[in-house]
N, C-alpha and C positions, 0 to 999 in steps of 0.2 A: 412329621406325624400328621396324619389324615384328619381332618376337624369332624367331629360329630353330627356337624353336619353337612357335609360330602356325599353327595349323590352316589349311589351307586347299583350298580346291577341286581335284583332280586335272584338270591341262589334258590335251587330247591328247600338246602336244608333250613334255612331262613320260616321256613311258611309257618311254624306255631308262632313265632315271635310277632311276625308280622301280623297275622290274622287276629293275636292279642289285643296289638297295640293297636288295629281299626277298629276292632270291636269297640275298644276303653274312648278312642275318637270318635265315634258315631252315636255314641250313649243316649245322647240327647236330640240326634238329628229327626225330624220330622219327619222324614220319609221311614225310615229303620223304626221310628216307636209306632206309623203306624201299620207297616207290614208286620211289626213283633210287639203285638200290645199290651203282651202276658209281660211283667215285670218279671214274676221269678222264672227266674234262668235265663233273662235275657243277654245276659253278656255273653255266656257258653254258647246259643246258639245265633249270635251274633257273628262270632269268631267261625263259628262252623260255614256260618253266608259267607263270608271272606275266603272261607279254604276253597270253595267251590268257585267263588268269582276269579281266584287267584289259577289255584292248578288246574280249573277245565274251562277258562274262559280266555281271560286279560294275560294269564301266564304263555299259553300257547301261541295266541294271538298277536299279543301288544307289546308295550313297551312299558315294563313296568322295572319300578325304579323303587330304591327306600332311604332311610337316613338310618340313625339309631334309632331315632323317636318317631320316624314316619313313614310314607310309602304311598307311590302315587302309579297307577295304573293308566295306560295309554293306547288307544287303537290308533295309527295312521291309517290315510285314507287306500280304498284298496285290498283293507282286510277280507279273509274270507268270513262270513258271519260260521260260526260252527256252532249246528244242534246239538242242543244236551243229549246224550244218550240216555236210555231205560235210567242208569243208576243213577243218573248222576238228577233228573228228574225226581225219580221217586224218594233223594235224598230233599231236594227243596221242596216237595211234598211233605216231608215228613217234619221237617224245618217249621214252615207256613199252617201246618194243619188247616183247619176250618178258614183262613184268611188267603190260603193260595191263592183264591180267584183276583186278590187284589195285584198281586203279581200282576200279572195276564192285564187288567186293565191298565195299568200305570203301562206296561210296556208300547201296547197301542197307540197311545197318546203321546209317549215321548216320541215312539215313532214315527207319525203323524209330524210331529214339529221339528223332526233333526231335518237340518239345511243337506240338502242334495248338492253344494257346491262340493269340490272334493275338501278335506279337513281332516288334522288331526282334533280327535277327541277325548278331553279329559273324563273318566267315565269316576276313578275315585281318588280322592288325594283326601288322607288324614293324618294327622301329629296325635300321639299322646297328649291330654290334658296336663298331664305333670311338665312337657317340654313346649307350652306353649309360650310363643316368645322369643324365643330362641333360634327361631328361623330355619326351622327346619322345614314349617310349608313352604315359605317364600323359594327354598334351594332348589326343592325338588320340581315347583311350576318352573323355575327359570330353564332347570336343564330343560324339561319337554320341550318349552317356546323354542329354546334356543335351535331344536332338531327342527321343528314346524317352520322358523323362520328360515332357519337354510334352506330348506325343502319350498323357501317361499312359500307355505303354506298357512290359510287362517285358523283357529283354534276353536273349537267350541266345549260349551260345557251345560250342565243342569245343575243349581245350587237347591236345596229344599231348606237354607235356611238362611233368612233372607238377611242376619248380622253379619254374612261373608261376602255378601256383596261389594260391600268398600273393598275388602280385601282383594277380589278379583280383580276390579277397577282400577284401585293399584297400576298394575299389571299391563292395563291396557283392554280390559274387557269391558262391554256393555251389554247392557239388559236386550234383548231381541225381544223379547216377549213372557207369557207368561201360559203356564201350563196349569189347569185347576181341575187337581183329581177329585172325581166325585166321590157319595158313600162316605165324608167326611173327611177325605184326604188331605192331603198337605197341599200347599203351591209350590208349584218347581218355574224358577226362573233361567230360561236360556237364554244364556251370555254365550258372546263372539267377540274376537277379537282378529284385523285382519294382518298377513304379516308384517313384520318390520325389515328391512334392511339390516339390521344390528341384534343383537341381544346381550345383554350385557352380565354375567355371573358371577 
């Protein structure tokens, strides 16, 4: 019997569950309260930023992965970056209203600071609040490393909230630096970590 929390392949039909269960995860993150600073109806369209990061970004692209309780999105290095089209645009437009432009600057800026060595990158990994504990992040970062490591490859990430940083460190990541969004934005800390010979699951 497969454990609950057993990494596994994101299907299409998966994506409301999924996109739920980020949403309910990122409730609180720094970055998502201050691209979405409207409180009502923030979970709805929460879930709605996930279906978009999911089926027209990390889904086609990456390497995305879930539990029951969680789900963690992956670019290896190599990807083709691919433009949003009109809709898919004027859907995070309509997402963002009057805060769009905050999009647009944050992206700059992480841009600006992602390492040019080649690297898989963790762009989202979240658990449900009701299954926190229960190891469902810890599963899902292990399978990524475990690909990045065979691939000999080092990992990086962006945290915007800085009580997961022991968690990453864990792992084998450290702080590179720090990223400080203006307009009263969050800090996003970029962590790296470089391969290992082993990874252990």
């Amino acid at each position: 019997m497969q454990s609950p929390n057993t990494p596994m392949p994101i299907k299409t039909g998966d994506t409301p569950e999924i996109t739920r269960i980020l949403a309910r995860a990122f409730a609180d993150d720094p970055m998502m309260l201050w691209l979405f600073p409207d409180a009502e109806g923030r979970e709805g369209r929460l879930a709605q930023w996930f279906d978009i990061m999911l089926t027209h970004k990390y889904g086609p692209l990456g390497h995305c992965e879930r539990t029951r309780a969680a789900a963690a999105f992956w670019t290896p290095p190599g990807t083709a970056e691919q433009h949003p089209d009109e809709g898919t645009l004027a859907r995070i437009d309509g997402l963002l209203g009057e805060h769009a432009a905050r999009l647009g600057e944050m992206l700059e800026l992480v841009g600006e600071a992602t390492p040019q060595k080649p690297h898989w990158y963790l762009a989202v990994l979240g658990a449900d609040p009701a299954a926190h504990g229960n190891g469902h992040g810890a599963a899902l970062l292990l399978s990524g490393l475990a690909k990045a490591d065979a691939a000999g490859l080092p990992t990086h990430l962006e945290s915007s909230k800085q009580a997961n940083l022991a968690f990453y460190e864990r792992f084998g990541f450290t702080v590179r630096g720090e990223i400080h969004i203006p307009g009263g934005g969050p800090t996003l800390w970029s962590m790296w970590r470089e391969a290992r010979a082993e990874t252990r699951q």
